[in-house]
C-alpha positions as CSV (number, residue, x, y, z in Angstrom):
1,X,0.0,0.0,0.0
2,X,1.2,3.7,-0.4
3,X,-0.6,6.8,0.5
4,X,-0.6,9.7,-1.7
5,X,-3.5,12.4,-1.8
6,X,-6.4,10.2,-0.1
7,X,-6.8,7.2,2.3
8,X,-7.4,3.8,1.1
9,X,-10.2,1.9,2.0
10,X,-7.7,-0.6,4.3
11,X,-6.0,2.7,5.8
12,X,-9.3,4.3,6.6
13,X,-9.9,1.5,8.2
14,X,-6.8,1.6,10.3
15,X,-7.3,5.2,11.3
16,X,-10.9,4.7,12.0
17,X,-10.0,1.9,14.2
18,X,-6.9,3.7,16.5
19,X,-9.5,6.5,16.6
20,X,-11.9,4.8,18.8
21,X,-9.2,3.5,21.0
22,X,-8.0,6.8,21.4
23,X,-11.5,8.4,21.9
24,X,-11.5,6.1,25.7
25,X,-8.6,8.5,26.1
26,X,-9.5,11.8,26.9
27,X,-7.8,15.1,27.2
28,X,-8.2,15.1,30.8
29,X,-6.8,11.5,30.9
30,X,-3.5,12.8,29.2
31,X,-3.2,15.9,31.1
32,X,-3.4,13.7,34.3
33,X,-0.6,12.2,33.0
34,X,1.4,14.7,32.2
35,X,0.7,15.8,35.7
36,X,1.7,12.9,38.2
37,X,4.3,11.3,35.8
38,X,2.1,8.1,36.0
39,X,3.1,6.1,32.5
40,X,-0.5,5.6,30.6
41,X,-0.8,1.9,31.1
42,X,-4.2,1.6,30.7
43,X,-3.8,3.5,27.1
44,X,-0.7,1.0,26.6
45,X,-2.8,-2.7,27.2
46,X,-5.3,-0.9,24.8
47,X,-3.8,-0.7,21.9
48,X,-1.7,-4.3,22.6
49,X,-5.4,-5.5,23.3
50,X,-5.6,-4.5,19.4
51,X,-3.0,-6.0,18.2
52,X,-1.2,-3.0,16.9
53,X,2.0,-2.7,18.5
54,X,2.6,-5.2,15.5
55,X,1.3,-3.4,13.1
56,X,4.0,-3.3,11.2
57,X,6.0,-6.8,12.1
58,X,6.2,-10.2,10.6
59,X,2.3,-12.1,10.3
60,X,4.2,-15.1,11.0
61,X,5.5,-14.0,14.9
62,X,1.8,-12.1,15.5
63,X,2.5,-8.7,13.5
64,X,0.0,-7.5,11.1
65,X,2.5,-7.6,8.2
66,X,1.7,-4.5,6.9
67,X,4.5,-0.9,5.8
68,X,6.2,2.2,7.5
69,X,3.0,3.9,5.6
70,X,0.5,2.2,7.7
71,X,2.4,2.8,10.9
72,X,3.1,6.0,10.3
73,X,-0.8,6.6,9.4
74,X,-1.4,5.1,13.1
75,X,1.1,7.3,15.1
76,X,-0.1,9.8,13.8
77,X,-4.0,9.2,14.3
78,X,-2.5,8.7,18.1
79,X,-1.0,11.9,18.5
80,X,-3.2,13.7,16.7
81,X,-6.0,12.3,19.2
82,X,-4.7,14.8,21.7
83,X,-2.5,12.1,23.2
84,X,0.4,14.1,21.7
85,X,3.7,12.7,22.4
86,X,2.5,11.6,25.3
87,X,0.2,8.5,24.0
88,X,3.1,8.4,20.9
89,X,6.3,8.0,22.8
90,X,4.4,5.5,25.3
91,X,4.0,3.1,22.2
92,X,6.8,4.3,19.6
93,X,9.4,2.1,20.3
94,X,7.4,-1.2,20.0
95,X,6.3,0.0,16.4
96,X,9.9,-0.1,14.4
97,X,12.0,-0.5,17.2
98,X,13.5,-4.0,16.8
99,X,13.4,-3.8,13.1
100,X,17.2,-4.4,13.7
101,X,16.0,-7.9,15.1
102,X,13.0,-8.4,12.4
103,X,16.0,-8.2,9.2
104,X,19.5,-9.2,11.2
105,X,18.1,-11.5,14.1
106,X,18.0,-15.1,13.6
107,X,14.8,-17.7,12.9
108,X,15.1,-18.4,16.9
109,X,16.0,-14.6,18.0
110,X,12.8,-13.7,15.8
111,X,10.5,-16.5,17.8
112,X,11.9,-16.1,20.8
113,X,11.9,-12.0,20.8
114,X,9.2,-10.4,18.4
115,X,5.9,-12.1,19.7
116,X,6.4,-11.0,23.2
117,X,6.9,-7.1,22.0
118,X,3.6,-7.5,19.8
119,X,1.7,-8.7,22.7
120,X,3.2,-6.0,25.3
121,X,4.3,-8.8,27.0
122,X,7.7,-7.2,26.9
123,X,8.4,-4.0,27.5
124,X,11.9,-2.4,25.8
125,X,14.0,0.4,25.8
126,X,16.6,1.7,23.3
127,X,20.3,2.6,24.6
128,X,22.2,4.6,21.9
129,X,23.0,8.0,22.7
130,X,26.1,8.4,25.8
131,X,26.7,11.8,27.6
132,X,29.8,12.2,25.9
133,X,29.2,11.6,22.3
134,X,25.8,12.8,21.7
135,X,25.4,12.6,17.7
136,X,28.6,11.1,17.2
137,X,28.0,7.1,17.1
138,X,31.5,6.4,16.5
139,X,32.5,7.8,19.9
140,X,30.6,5.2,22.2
141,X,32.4,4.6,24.8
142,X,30.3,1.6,26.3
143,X,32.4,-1.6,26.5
144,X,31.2,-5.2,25.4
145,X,34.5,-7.2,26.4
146,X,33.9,-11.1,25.4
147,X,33.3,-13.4,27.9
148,X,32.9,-17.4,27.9
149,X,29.3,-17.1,27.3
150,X,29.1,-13.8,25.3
151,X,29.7,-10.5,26.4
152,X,29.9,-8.0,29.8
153,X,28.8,-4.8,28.7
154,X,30.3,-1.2,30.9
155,X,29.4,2.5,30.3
156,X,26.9,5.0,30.5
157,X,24.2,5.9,28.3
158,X,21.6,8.8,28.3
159,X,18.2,10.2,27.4
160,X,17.1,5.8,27.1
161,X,13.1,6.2,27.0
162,X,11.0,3.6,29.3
163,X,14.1,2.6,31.0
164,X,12.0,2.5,34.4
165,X,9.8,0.1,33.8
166,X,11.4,-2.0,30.7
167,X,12.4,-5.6,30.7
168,X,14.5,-5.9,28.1
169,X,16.9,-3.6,26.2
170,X,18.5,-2.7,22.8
171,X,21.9,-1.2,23.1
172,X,24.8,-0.7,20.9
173,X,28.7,-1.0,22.9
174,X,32.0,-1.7,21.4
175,X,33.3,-4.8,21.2
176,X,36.5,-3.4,19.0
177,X,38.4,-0.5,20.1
178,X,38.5,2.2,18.0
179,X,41.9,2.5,17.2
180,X,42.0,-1.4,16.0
181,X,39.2,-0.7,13.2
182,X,39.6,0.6,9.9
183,X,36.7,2.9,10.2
184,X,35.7,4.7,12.8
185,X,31.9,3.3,12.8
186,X,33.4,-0.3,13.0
187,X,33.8,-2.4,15.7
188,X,30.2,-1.5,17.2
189,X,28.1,-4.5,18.3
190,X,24.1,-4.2,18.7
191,X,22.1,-6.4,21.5
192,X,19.0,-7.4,22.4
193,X,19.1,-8.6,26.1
194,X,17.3,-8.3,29.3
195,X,17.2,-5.2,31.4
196,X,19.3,-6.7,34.5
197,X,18.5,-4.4,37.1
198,X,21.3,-5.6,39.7
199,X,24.0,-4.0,36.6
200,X,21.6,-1.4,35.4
201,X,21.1,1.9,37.1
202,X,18.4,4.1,35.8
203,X,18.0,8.0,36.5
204,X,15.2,9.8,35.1
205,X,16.1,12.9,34.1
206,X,13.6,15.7,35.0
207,X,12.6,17.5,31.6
208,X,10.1,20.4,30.5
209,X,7.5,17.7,28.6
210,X,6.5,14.4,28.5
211,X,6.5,13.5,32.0
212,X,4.3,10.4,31.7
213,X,7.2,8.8,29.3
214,X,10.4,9.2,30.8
215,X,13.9,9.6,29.6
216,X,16.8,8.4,31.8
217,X,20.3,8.0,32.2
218,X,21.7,4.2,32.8
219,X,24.6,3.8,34.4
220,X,25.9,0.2,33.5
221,X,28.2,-1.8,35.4
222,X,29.3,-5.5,34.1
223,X,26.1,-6.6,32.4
224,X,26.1,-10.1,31.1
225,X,24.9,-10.9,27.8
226,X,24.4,-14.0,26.5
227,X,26.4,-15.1,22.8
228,X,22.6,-16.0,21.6
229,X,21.5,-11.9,22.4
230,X,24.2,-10.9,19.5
231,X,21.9,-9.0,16.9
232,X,23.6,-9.5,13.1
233,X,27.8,-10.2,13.4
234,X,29.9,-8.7,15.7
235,X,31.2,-5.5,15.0
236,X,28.3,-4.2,12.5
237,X,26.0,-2.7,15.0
238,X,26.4,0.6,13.3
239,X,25.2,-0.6,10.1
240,X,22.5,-2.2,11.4
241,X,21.4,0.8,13.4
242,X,21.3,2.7,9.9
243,X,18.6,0.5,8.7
244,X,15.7,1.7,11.1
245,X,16.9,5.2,11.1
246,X,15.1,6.8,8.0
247,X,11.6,4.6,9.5
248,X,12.3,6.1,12.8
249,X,12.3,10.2,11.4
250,X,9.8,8.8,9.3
251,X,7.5,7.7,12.1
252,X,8.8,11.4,14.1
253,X,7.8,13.9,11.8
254,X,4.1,12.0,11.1
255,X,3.6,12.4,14.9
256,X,4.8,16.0,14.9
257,X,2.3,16.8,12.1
258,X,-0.4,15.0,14.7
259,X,0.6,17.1,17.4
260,X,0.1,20.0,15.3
261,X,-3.6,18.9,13.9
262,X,-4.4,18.3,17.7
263,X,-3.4,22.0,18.4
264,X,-4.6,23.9,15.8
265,X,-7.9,22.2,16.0
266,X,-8.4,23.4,19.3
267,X,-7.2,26.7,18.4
268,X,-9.5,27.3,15.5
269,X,-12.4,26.0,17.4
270,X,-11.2,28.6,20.6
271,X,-11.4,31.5,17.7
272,X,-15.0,30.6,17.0
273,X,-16.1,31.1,20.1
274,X,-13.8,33.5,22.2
275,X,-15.7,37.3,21.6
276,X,-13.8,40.3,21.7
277,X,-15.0,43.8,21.1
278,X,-18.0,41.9,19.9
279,X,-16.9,39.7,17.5
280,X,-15.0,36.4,17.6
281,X,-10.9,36.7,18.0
282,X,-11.0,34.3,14.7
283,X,-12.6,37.1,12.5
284,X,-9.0,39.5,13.1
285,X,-6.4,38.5,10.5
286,X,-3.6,39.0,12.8
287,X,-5.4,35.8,14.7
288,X,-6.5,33.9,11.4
289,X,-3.2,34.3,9.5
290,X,-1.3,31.9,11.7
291,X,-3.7,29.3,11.7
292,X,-4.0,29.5,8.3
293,X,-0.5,29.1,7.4
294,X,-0.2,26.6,10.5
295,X,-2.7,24.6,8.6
296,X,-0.6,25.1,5.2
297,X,2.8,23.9,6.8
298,X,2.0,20.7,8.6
299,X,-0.5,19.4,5.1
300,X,3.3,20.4,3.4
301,X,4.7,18.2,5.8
302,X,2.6,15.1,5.8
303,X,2.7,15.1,1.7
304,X,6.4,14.5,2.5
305,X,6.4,12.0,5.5
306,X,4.0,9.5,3.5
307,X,6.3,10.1,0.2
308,X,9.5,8.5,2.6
309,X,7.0,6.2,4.0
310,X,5.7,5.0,0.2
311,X,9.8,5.2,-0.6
312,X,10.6,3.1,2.3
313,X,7.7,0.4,1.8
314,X,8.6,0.3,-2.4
315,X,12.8,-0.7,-0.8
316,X,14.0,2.4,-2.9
317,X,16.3,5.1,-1.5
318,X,14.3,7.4,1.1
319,X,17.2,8.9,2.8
320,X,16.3,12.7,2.2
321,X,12.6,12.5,2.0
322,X,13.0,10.8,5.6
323,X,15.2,13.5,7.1
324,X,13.2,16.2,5.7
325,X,10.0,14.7,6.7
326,X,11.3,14.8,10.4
327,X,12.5,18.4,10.0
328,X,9.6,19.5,8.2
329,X,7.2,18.2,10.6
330,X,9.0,18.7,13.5
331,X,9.1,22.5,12.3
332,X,5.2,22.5,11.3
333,X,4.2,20.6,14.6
334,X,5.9,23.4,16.3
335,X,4.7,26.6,14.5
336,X,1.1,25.0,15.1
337,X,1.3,24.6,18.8
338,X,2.6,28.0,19.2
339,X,0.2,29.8,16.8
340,X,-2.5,28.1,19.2
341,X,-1.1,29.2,22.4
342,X,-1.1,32.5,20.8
343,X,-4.5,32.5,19.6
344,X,-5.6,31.9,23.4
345,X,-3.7,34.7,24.5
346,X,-3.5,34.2,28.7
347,X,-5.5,31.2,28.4
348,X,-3.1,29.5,26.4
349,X,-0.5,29.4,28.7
350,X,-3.3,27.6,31.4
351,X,-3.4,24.2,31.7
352,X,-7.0,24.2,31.3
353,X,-6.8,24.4,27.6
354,X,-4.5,21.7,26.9
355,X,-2.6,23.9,24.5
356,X,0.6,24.6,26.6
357,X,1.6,21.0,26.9
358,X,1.0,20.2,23.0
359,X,3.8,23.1,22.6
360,X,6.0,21.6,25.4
361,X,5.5,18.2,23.9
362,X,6.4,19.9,20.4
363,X,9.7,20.7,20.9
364,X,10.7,17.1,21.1
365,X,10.2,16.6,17.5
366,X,12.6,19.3,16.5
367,X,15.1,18.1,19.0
368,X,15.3,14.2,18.3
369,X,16.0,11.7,16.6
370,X,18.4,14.1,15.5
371,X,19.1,18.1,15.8
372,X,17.8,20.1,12.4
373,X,21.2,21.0,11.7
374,X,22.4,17.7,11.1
375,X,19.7,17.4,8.7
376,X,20.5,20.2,6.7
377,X,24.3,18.9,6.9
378,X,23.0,15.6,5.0
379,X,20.6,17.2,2.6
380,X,23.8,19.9,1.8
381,X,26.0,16.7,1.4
382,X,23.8,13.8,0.0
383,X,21.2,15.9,-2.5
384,X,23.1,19.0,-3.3
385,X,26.3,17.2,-3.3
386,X,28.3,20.4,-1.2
387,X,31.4,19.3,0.8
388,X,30.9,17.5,4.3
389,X,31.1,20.6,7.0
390,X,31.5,18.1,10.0
C-alpha cells in the first residue's frame, strides 16, 4: 500500500479503528498524565489489546505484516488524538524498534523475541546515545569485552526512554576498540538482552515535557549478555542501526504533524467562540493568518512524511525524504502549537486548555531523533552534493 493524496479503503480502516481506541482517552486522561508522571498503562494494554504494537512486524510471529506507511498513518492518528507525544512515545518504540532484530536477528531470536513485544508482553527500551558523544555514534564509549558465554557490557548511556519500567533492552557498545578498526563506525556491536536491574542503574532525568514517558540516564556496570543476544555479526552494529533510522524520522515527523492537527484544532475551534470587542478573536487576520499558514505547513509536511513512507515500503532510497519529513514536521508541529497558544492569549499558557503541553510536547520533534542542523548537513551533502562541513 502507499498513500498519496487520499486514504485507502484498508487505511481508513486503520485510522478509524486507532481512533476509537484513542476516543477512551480523553484530554483530561493525558493531562493527568502529564501531571503525576504516571506512565498511561491503561492506554498502553489498549492498543496491545488491538493488536497494533505489531502493526507493522512479521504475520508469521503475530504482527500484522503490513508498511512504515500504515504505521506511520497510526502514530499519527495517536498523536493527533490529543494524546500528543504523550500516548506516541508510550508506544513508539514497539512499532519499528526492533526492526534491527525483524531483518539481522535469527529464525530463533525472531521467535523467541518479536511475539512477546507485539503482545506487550515485553516492554523495551533503546540505549544509543552516551553523555559524551551525543550525535557522534562512533565515539561510544560503552564496553562489550567477550566473555565465555558472550559479552559483559560497561558505560553510560543517556536520554534511554521507558528505561524504568522495561524488561528488556536494545543497546549498541564496542566490542572493537576504536583505534583497532579501519573505520571509525566499526567495531560497534548491537544487542537485544534483558534489562538486568542488579548491573543497570536508571536515573530519570527531570525535563520540560512528556512527563508520563520518561527519559533516563543508565549507568551500567558488568552486564552479562548472552552469545545467543548478539543482533547480526559482531562489529556491525552501526550498520545495522542505519537501517531503522530513516523509519524512525519517518514515524517522528508524522507524529509532529499530529501534534500540530491536535493543536490547531483546538485553536480554531477557541477563535470561533472567544468574543472580543463583539466579534469572535478568529474574525482578526492577525489571529486567522497563523492558523492558516499553521494549517498550510503541517498538510506540506505530511505530503512528505507519507512520500519517505511510500519510498521506504517500495525498498528504494528514502534517505532525504525521511530526514526532511522529520525536520519539516517537526518545524510545522511546532509553528502550530505556538500559533494556538497564541491564539488563546493568557488562556493559552493555562493548563485548562491543553494547548501549553502540546507546545511543550512539540519541541521534542525538533530536538530528536536528531538536531535540524544535522539534517541540513545531510541534505547539503547527500542531495546538493556540497562538501561534508562536519
Amino acid at each position: 500500500m502507499t498513500l498519496t493524496v487520499e486514504l485507502s479503503d484498508a487505511q481508513a480502516a486503520i485510522k478509524d479503528a486507532i481512533e476509537k481506541i484513542c476516543a477512551q482517552f480523553d484530554d483530561p486522561y493525558w493531562r493527568k498524565v502529564d501531571d503525576t508522571g504516571d506512565f498511561p498503562n491503561a492506554f498502553v494494554d489498549a492498543i496491545a489489546a488491538g493488536g497494533w504494537l505489531g502493526v507493522a512486524m512479521p504475520e508469521e510471529f503475530g504482527g500484522a505484516g503490513l508498511g512504515l506507511t500504515e504505521a506511520a498513518l497510526m502514530m499519527q492518528t495517536v498523536a493527533q488524538s490529543g494524546a500528543g507525544f504523550s500516548g506516541a512515545s508510550a508506544i513508539h518504540l514497539n512499532i519499528f524498534g526492533l526492526m534491527p532484530v525483524v531483518k539481522f536477528g535469527t529464525p530463533e531470536q525472531k521467535k523467541r523475541f518479536l511475539p512477546r513485544i507485539i503482545s506487550g508482553e515485553d516492554k523495551s527500551c533503546f540505549a544509543v546515545t552516551e553523555p559524551n558523544s551525543g550525535l557522534d555514534t562512533a565515539s561510544l564509549q560503552t564496553r562489550a569485552e567477550r566473555t565465555n558465554a558472550g559479552y559483559r557490557i560497561t558505560g553510560r548511556k543517556i536520554w534511554t526512554t521507558n528505561a524504568q519500567r522495561a524488561d528488556k533492552i536494545l543497546i549498541i557498545a564496542r566490542t572493537t576498540p576504536k583505534d583497532q578498526c579501519r573505520k571509525p563506525t566499526d567495531g560497534l556491536s548491537l544487542f537485544y538482552t534483558d534489562f538486568d536491574r542488579s548491573k543497570i542503574e536508571a536515573q530519570p532525568i527531570p525535563k520540560m515535557g512528556r512527563k508520563a514517558v520518561e527519559c533516563n540516564t543508565l549507568f551500567i556496570d558488568g552486564l552479562d549478555v548472552p552469545r545467543d543476544d548478539l543482533i547480526g555479526e559482531e562489529g556491525q552494529g552501526f550498520r545495522i542501526l542505519l537501517t531503522g533510522l530513516n523509519p524512525e524520522r519517518v514515524l517522528i515527523g508524522a507524529e509532529a504533524v499530529g501534534l500540530g492537527r491536535a493543536a490547531l484544532a483546538r485553536a480554531a475551534q477557541y477563535a470561533k467562540e472567544r468574543e472580543v470587542f463583539g466579534r469572535p478573536i478568529g474574525q482578526n487576520q492577525g489571529v486567522a493568518h497563523p492558523l492558516a499558514r499553521a494549517w498550510a505547513e503541517l498538510e506540506a509536511a505530511n505530503l512528505l512524511a507519507f512520500k519517505a513512507a511510500a519510498l521506504f515500503d517500495a525498498g528504494k532510497e528514502c534517505g532525504a525524504e525521511a530526514n526532511a519529513a522529520k525536520y519539516l514536521g517537526g518545524e510545522a508541529g511546532f509553528n502550530a502549537c505556538e500559533a494556538a497558544v497564541m491564539a488563546h492569549g493568557g488562556m493559552g499558557y493555562a493548563k485548562e486548555y491543553y494547548v501549553e503541553r502540546y507546545f511543550r510536547e512539540a519541541m521534542i520533534a525538533r530536538i530528536v531523533p536528531v538536531s535540524r542542523e544535522m539534517i541540513l548537513n545531510f541534505i547539503a551533502e547527500r542531495v546538493l552534493g556540497l562538501p561534508k562541513s562536519y
